[in-house]
Jmol script that loads the backbone (N, CA, C; Angstrom):
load data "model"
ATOM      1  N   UNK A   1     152.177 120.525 136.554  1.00  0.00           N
ATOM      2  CA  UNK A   1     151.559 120.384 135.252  1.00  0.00           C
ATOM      3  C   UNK A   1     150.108 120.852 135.341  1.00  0.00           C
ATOM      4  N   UNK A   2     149.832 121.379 134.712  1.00  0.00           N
ATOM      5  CA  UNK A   2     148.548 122.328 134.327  1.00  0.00           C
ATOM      6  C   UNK A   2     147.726 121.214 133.061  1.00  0.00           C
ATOM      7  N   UNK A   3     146.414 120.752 134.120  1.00  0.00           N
ATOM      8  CA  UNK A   3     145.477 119.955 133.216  1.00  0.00           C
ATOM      9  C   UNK A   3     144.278 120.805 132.751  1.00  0.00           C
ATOM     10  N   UNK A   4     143.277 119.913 132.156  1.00  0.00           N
ATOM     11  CA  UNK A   4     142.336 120.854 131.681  1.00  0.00           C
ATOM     12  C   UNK A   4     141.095 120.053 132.574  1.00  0.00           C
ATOM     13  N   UNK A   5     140.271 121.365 132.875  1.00  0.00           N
ATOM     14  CA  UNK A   5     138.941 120.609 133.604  1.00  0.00           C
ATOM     15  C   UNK A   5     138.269 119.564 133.653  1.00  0.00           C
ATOM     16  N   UNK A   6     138.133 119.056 134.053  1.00  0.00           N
ATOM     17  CA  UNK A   6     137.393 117.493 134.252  1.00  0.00           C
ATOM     18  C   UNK A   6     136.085 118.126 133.455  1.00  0.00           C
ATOM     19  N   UNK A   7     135.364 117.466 132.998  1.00  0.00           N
ATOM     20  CA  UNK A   7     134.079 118.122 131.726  1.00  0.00           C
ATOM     21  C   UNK A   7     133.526 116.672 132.221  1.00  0.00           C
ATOM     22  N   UNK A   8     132.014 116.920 132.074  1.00  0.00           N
ATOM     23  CA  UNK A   8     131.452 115.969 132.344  1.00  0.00           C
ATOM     24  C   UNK A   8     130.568 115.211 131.581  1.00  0.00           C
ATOM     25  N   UNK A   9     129.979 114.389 131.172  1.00  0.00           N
ATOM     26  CA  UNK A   9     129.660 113.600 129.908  1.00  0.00           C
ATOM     27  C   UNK A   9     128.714 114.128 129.528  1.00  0.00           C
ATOM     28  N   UNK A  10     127.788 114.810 130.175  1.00  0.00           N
ATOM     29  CA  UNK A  10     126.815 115.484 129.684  1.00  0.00           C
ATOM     30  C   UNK A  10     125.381 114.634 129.929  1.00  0.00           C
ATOM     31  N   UNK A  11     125.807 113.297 131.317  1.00  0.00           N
ATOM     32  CA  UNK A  11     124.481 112.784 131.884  1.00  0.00           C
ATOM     33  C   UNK A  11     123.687 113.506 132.840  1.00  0.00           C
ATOM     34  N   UNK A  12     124.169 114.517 133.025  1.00  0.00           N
ATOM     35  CA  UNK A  12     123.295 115.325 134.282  1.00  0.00           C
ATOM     36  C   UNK A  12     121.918 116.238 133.282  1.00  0.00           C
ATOM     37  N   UNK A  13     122.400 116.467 132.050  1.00  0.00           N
ATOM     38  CA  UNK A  13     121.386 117.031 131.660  1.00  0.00           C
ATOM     39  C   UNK A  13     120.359 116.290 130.612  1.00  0.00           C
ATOM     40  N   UNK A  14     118.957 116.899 131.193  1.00  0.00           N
ATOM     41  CA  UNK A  14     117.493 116.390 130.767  1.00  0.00           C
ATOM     42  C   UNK A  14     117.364 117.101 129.603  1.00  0.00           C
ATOM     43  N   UNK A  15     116.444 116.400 128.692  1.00  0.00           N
ATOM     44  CA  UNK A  15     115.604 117.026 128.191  1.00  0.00           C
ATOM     45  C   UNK A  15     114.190 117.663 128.572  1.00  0.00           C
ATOM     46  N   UNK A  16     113.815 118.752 127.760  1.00  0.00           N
ATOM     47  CA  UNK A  16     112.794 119.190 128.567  1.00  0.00           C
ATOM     48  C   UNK A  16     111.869 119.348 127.741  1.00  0.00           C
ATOM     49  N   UNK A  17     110.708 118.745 127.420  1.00  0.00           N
ATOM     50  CA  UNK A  17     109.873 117.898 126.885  1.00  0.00           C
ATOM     51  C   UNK A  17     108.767 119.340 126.689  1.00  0.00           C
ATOM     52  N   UNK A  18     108.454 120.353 127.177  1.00  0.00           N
ATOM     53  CA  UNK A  18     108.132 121.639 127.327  1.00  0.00           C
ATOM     54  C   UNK A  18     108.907 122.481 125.913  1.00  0.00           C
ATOM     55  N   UNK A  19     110.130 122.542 126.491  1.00  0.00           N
ATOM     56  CA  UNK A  19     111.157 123.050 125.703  1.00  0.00           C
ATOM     57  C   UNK A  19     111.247 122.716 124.311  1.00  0.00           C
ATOM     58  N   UNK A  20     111.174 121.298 124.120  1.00  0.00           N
ATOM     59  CA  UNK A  20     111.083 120.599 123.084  1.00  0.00           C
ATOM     60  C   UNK A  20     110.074 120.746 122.315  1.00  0.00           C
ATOM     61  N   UNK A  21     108.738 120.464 123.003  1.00  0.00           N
ATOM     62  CA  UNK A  21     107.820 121.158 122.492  1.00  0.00           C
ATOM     63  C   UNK A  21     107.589 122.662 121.579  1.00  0.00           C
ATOM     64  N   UNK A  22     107.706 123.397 122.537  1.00  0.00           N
ATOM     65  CA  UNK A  22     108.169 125.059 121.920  1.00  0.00           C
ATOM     66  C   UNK A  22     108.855 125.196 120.624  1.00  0.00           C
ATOM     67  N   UNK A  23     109.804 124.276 120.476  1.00  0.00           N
ATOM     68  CA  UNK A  23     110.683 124.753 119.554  1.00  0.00           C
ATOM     69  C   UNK A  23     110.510 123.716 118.342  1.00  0.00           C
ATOM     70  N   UNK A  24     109.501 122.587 118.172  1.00  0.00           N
ATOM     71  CA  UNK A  24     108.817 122.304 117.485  1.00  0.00           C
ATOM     72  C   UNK A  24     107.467 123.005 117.121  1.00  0.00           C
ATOM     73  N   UNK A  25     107.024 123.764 117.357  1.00  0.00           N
ATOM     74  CA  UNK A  25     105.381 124.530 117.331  1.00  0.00           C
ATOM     75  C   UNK A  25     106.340 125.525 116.360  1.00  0.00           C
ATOM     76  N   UNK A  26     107.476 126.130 117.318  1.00  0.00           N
ATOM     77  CA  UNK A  26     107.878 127.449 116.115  1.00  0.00           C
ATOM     78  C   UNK A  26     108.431 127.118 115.111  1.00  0.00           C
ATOM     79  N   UNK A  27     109.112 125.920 115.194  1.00  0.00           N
ATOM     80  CA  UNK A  27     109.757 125.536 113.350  1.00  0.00           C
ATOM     81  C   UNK A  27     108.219 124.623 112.598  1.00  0.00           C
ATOM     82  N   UNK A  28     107.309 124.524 113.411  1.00  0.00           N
ATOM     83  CA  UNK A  28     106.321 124.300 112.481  1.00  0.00           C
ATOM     84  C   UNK A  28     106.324 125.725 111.771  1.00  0.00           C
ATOM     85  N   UNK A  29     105.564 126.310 112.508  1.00  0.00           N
ATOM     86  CA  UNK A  29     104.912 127.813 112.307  1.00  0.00           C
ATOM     87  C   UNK A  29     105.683 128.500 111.073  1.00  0.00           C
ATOM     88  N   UNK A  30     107.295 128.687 111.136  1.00  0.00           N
ATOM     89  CA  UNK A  30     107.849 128.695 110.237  1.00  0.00           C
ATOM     90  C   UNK A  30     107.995 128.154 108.478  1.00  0.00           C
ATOM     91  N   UNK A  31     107.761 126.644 108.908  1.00  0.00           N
ATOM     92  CA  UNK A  31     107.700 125.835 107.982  1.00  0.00           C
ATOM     93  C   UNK A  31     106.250 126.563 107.132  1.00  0.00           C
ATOM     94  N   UNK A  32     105.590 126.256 107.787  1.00  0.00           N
ATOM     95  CA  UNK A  32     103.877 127.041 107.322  1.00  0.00           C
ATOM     96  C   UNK A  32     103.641 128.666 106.941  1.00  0.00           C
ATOM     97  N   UNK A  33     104.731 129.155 107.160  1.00  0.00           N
ATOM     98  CA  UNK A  33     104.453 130.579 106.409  1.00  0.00           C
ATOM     99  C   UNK A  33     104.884 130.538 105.761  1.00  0.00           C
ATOM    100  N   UNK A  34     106.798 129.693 105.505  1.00  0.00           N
ATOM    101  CA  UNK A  34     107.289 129.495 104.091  1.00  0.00           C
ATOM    102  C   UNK A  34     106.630 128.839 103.393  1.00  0.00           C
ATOM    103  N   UNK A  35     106.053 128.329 103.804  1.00  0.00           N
ATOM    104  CA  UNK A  35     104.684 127.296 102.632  1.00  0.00           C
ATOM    105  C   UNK A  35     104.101 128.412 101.711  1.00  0.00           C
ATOM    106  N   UNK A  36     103.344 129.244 102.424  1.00  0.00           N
ATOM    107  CA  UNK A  36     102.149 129.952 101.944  1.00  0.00           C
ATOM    108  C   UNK A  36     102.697 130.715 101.325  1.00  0.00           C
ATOM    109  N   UNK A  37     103.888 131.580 101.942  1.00  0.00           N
ATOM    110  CA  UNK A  37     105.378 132.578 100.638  1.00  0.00           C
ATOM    111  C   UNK A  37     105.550 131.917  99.458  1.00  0.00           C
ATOM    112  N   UNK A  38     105.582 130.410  99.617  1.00  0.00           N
ATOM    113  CA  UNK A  38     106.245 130.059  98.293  1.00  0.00           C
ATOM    114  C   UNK A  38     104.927 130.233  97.204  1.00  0.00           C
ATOM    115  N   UNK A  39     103.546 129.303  98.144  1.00  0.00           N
ATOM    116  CA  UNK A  39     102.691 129.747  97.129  1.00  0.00           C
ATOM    117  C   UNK A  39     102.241 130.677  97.008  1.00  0.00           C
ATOM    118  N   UNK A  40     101.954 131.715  97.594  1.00  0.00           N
ATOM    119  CA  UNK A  40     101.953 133.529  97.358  1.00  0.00           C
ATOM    120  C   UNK A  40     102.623 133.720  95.922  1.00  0.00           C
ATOM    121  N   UNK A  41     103.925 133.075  96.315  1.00  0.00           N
ATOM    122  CA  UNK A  41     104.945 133.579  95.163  1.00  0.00           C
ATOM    123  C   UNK A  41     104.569 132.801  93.875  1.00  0.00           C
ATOM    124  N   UNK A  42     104.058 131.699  93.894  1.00  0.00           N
ATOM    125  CA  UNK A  42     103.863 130.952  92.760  1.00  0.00           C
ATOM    126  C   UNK A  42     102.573 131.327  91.967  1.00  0.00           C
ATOM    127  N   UNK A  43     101.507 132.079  92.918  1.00  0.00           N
ATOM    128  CA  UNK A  43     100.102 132.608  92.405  1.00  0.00           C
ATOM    129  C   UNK A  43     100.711 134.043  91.730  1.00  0.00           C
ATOM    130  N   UNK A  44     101.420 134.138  92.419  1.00  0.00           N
ATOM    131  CA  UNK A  44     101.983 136.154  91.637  1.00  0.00           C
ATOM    132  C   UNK A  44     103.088 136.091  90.349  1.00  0.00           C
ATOM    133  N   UNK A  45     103.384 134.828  90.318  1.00  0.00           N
ATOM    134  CA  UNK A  45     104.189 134.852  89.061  1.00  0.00           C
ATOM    135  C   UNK A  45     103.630 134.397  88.067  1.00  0.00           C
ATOM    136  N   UNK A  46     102.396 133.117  88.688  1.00  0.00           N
ATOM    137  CA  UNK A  46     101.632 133.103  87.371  1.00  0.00           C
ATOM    138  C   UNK A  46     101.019 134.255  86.974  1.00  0.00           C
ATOM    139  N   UNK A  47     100.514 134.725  87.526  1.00  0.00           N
ATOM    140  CA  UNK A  47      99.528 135.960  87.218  1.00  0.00           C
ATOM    141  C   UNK A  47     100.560 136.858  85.878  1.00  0.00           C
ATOM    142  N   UNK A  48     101.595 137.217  86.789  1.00  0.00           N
ATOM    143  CA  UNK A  48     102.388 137.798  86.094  1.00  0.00           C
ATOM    144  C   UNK A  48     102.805 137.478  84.640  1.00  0.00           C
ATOM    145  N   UNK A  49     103.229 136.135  84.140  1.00  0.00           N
ATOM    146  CA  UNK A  49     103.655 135.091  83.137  1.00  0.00           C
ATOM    147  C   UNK A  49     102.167 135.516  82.010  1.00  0.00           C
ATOM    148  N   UNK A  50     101.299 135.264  83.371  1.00  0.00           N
ATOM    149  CA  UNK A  50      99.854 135.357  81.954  1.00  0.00           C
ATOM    150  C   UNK A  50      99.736 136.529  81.334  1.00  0.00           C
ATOM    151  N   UNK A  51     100.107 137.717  81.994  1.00  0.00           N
ATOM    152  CA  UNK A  51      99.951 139.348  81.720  1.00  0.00           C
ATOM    153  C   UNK A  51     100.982 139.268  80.427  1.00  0.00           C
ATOM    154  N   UNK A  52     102.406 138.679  81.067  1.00  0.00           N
ATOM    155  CA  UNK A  52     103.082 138.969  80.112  1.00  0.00           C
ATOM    156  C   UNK A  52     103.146 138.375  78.532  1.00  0.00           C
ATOM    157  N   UNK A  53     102.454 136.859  78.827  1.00  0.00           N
ATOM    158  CA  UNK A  53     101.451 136.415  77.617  1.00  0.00           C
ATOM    159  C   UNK A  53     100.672 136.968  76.639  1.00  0.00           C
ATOM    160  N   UNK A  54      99.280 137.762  77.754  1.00  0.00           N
ATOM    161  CA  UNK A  54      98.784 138.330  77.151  1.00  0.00           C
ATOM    162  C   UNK A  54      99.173 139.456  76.526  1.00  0.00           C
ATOM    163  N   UNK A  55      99.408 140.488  76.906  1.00  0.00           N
ATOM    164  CA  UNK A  55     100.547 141.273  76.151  1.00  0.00           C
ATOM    165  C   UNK A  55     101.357 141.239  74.709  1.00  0.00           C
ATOM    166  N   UNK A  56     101.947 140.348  74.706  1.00  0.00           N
ATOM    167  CA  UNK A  56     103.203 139.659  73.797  1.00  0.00           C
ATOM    168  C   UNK A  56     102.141 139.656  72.183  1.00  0.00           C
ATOM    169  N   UNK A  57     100.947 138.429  73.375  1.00  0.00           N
ATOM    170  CA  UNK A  57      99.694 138.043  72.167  1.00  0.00           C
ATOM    171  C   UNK A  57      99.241 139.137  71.007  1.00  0.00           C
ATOM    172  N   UNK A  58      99.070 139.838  72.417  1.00  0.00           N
ATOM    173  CA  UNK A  58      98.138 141.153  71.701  1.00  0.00           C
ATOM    174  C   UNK A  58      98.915 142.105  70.559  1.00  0.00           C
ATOM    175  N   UNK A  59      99.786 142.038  70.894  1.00  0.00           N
ATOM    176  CA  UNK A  59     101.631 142.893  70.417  1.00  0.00           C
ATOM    177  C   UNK A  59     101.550 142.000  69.215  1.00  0.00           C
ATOM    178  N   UNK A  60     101.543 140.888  69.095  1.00  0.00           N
ATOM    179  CA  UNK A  60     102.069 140.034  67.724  1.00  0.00           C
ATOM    180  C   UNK A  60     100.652 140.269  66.932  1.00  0.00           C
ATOM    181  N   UNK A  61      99.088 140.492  67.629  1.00  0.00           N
ATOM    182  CA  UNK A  61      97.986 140.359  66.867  1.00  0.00           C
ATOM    183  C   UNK A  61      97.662 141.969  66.326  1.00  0.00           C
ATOM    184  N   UNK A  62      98.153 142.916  66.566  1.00  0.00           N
ATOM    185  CA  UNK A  62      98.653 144.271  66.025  1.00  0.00           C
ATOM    186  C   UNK A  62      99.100 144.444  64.963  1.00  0.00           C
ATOM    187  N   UNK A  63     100.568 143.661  64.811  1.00  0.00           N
ATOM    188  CA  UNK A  63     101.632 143.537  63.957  1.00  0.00           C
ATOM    189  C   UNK A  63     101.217 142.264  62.665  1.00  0.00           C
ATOM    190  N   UNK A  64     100.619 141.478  62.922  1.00  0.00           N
ATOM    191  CA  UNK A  64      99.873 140.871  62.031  1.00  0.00           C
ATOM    192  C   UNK A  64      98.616 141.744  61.328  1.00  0.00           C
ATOM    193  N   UNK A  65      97.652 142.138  62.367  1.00  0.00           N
ATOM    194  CA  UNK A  65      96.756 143.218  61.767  1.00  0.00           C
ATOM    195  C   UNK A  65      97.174 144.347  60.943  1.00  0.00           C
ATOM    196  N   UNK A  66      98.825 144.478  61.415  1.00  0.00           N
ATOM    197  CA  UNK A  66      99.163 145.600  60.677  1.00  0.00           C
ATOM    198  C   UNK A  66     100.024 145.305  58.972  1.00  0.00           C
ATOM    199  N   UNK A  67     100.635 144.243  59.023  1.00  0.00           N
ATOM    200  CA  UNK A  67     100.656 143.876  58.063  1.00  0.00           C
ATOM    201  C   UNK A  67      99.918 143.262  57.074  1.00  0.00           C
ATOM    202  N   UNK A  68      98.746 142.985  57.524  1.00  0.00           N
ATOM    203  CA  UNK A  68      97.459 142.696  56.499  1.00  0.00           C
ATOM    204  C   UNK A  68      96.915 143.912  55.550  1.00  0.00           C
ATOM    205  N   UNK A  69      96.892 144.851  56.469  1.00  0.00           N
ATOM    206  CA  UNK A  69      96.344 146.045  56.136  1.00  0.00           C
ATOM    207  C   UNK A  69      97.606 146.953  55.120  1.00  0.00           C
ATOM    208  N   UNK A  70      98.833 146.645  55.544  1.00  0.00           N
ATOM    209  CA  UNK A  70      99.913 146.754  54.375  1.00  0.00           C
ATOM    210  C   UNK A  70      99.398 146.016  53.080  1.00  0.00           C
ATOM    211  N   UNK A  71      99.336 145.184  53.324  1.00  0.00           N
ATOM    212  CA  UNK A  71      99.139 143.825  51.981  1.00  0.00           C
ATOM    213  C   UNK A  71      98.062 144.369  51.443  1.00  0.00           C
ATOM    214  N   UNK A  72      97.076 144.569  52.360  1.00  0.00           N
ATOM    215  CA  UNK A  72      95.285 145.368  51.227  1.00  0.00           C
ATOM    216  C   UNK A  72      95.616 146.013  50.439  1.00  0.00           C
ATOM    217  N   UNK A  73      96.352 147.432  51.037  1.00  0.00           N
ATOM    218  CA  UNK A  73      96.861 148.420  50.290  1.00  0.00           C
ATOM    219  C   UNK A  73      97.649 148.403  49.481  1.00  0.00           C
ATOM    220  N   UNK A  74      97.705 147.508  48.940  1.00  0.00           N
ATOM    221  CA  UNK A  74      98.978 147.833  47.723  1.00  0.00           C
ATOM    222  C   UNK A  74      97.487 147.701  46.250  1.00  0.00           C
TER     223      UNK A  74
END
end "model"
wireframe off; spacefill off
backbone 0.3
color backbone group
């Protein structure tokens, strides 16, 4: 009869407090650039939102100006 390997509980191995280290510093590091992406992204969309505000504003204060100037003229 054909068994399967004896496997072992997995007390022989350490943690390595180095190791551990490391790979906390880089999922900081990570964490902290997605930070600054998100707000990157949140400063560039306002910006954007306001342009497209202003815009819209200016577009409706045209079309009002322009229908006033209809209304004079009659």
């Amino acid at each position: 009869m054909v068994g399967m390997a004896e496997q072992g509980d997995g007390s022989g191995w350490k943690s390595s407090s180095r190791g551990e280290k490391a790979w906390k510093e880089a999922t900081e590091r990570v964490a902290s650039r997605n930070a600054e992406a998100r707000k990157a992204g949140r400063v560039r969309r306002e910006a954007y939102e306001r342009g497209r505000d202003d815009s819209r504003r200016a577009a409706e204060a045209r079309r009002h100006a322009e229908l006033l100037h209809r209304h004079r003229a009659r």
